[in-house]
N, C-alpha and C positions, 0 to 999 in steps of 0.2 A: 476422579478421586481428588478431593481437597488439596490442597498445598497445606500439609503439615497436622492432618490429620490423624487423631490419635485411638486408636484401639486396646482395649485393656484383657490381657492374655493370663488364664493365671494356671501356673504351673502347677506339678502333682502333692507338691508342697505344701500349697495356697498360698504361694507368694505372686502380687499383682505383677506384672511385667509392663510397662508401656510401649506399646509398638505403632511407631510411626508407619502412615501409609502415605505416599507420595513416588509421584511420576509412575504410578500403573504399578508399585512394587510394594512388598516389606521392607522396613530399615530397623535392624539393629546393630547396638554396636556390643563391642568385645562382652564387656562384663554382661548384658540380657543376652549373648548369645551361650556364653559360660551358665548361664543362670538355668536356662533353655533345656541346657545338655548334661547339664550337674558333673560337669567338671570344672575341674580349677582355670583359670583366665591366662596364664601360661601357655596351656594347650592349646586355646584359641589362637592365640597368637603364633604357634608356632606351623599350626596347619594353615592358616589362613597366609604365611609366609609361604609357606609350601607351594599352595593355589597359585601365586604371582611368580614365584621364582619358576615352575613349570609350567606357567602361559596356559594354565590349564584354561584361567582366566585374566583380561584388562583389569588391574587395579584400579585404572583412570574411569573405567563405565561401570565397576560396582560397587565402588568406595566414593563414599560422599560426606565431606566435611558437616557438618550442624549445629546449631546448636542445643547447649543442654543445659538446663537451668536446674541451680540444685540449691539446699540449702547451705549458708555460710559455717563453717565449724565451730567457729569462735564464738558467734554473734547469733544467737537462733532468730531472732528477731530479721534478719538481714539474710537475703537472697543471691546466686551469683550465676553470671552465663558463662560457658566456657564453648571453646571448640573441639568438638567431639568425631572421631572417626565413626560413622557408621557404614557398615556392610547391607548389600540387598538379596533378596530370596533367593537368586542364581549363586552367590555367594556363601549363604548360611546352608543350601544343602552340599554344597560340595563341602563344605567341611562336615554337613553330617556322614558323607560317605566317607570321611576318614575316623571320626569317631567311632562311627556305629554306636549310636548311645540309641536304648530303648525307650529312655524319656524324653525322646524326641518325636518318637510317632505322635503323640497327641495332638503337639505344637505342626507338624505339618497338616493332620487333618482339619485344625483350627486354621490354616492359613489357607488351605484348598477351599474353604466355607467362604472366609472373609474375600477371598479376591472376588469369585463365581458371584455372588451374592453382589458386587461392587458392580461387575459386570452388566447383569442384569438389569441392576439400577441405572448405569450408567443410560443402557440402550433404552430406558421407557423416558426416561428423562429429556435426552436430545433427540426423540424419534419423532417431533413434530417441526426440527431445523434443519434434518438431514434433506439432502433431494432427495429427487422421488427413486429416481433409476437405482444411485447408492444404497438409498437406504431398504428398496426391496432383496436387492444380494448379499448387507448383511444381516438380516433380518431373518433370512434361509440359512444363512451361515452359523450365524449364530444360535437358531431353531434346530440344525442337528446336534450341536457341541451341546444344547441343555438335554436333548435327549438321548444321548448319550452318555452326560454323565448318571440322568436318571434309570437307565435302563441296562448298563453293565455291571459286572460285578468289578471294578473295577476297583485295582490294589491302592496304596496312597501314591506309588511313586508313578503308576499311569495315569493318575487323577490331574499331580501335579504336572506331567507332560502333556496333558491336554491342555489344562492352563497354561501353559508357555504360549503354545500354538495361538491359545484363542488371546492371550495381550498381542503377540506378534502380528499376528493378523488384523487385531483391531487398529492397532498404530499404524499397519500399512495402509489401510484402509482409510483412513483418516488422512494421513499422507496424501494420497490419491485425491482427495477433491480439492486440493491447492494447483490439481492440471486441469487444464480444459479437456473434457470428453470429446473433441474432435482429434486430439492429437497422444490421446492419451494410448500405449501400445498393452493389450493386454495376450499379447502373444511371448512374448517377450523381449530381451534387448540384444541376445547375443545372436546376431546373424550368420557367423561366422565359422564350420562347423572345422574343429582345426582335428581334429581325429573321430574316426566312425569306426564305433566298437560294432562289430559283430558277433554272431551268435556263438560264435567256436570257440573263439575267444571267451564271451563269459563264460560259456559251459566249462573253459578249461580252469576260469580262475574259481569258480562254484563249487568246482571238485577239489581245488586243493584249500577253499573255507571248508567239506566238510570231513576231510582229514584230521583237518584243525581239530576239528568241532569233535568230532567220534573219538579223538583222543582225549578229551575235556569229557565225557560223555555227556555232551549237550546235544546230540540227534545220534539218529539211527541211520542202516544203512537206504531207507525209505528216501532221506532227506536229499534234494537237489534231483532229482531219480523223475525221470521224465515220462509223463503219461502218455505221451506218444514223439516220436525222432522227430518231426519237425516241429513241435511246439513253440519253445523257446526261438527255433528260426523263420515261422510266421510273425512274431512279435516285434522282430526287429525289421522283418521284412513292411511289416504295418507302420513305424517309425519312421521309417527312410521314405513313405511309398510319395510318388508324384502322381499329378493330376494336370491333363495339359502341357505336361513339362514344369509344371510348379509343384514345390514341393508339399505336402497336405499342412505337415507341421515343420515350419518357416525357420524356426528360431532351435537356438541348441534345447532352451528353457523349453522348450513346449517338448520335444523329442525325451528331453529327459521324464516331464511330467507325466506323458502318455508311458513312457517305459514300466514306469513306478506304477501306476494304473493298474496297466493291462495286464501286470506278472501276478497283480495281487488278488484281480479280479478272475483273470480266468483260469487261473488255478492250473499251471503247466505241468506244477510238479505232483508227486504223490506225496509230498512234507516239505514243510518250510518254505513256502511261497512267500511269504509275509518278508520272514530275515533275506531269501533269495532277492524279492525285489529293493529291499533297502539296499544290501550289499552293491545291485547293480546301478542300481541309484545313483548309491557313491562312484560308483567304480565311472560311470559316464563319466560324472559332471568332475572328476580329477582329469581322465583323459586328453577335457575339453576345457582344462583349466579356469573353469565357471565355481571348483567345488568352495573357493574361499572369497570376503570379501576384500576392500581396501584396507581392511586393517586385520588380514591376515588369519580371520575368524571363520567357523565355517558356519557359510549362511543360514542351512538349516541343520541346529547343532543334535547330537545324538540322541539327546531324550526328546528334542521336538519331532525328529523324523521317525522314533517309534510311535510316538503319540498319532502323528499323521496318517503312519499305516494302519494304526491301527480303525483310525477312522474312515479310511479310503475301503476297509476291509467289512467296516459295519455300513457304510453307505448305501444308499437305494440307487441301482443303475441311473435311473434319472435324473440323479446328481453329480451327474463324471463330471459335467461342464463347470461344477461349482467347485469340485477339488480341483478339477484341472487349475483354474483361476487360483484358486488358493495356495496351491504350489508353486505357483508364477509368482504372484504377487510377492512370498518368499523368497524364491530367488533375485528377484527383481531388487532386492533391499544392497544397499551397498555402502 
């Protein structure tokens, strides 16, 4: 994506919006996100204060100074630059989730178009600089994420969680060829496994999410409800298992990635396999104090790890090795 690339958005109004594209993201600032959402620029500010003072998100990684050239008041003839706050996409939907403004769906599915579309270009553009080895695993990686989004019926806000995934992924991925491939670990980095969740255990903490859940009436009593008594403790049995006296999967990252896997793929439960494996997901990698980064964020944040499953859940068995990797790689961010 260009450095300071501009795209032109135009709201249900027909007023143009300019929208900056840079660093893999959207920027706007207060007033085009006000404009966006057809409310008053007050608002903005006061949710988007909200966002920071609840650490919901870093100010410091979605707030970016700019500039903004406008014309002079006085002087029409005469131009002026100033420095402008803008805000990026992780930033402008979380305050749609506090508006809830309906003149917003538009502007999201305009921006799920404009990134995917970025993407695409990106990859046919540098596919004759990448290596070879790189460039065949994103090229599979990226081969399911387009059909996937061509082939779901997929809502705006799973659309846009698969776009999370697939920049995340690409910036790791990218990352990764500044290591040399002899030393590069794609099993993961945490060796150290400082708690082993067993099956009793989730089962017990599964039953009291679908307490939760049944009083919300967000499942039935189906959900967590096991298709056979040893199911869920084959799985973790499969996790831990050794070979030789070594362990199959080395690393906590890979333990967790196979967890997430295997609950979602072999379908344990008679309902909610999909939220069961995220939930346990989570519940590992807190255990085993993996679930956050150096700056106290969690690595793979809520709407990415739905978007994940949801693809670990449309995947061809034949691609476990490629989510596996991909989940890694995730984690492996710090």
């Amino acid at each position: 994506m260009n450095k300071g690339e501009i795209k032109i958005y135009k709201n249900k109004s027909g007023t143009d919006i300019e929208v900056k594209l840079e660093n893999d993201t959207i920027w706007l600032n207060q007033e085009q996100i006000a404009g966006i959402f057809w409310v008053n620029r007050p608002a903005i500010t006061k949710h988007l204060k909200n966002v920071f003072v609840s650490w919901e998100l870093d100010e410091q990684v979605v707030c970016s100074k700019m500039e903004l050239t406008t014309q002079h008041g006085a002087m029409e003839w005469k131009i002026q630059t100033r420095k402008v706050k803008f805000y990026n996409l992780d930033a402008i939907i979380s305050v749609w989730y506090r508006v809830n403004s309906k003149q917003a769906t538009s502007f999201r599915i305009w921006a799920t178009s404009v990134l995917k579309n970025y993407l695409i270009e990106w990859y046919a553009i540098n596919q004759k600089r990448l290596q070879e080895k790189w460039y065949k695993e994103l090229e599979q990686t990226v081969g399911l994420f387009k059909k996937t989004l061509k082939s779901w019926n997929l809502s705006q806000d799973e659309a846009m969680w698969l776009l999370d995934i697939i920049t995340d992924y690409t910036n790791t991925w990218l990352l990764l060829q500044n290591y040399d491939e002899d030393i590069l670990d794609e099993t993961g980095k945490t060796k150290q496994l400082d708690y082993k969740l067993q099956s009793e255990e989730a089962f017990d903490s599964l039953k009291e999410l679908k307490i939760n859940l049944i009083s919300k009436k967000e499942a039935t009593d189906l959900f967590a409800k096991l298709r056979e008594n040893d199911a869920l403790q084959g799985i973790f049995w499969n996790i831990y298992q050794t070979f030789w006296w070594k362990e199959l999967y080395p690393t906590v990252e890979s333990k967790a990635a196979h967890l997430l896997y295997f609950i979602v793929k072999d379908h344990p439960f008679f309902d909610g396999n999909k939220r069961s494996a995220a939930f346990l997901f989570i519940l590992f990698l807190a255990r085993n104090r993996i679930l956050f980064d150096s700056h106290k964020n969690k690595k793979i944040g809520d709407r990415a790890l739905v978007a994940i499953t949801l693809l670990i859940a449309e995947s061809n068995p034949k691609d476990k090795d490629m989510m596996i990797k991909l989940l890694i790689h995730l984690l492996n961010i710090d």
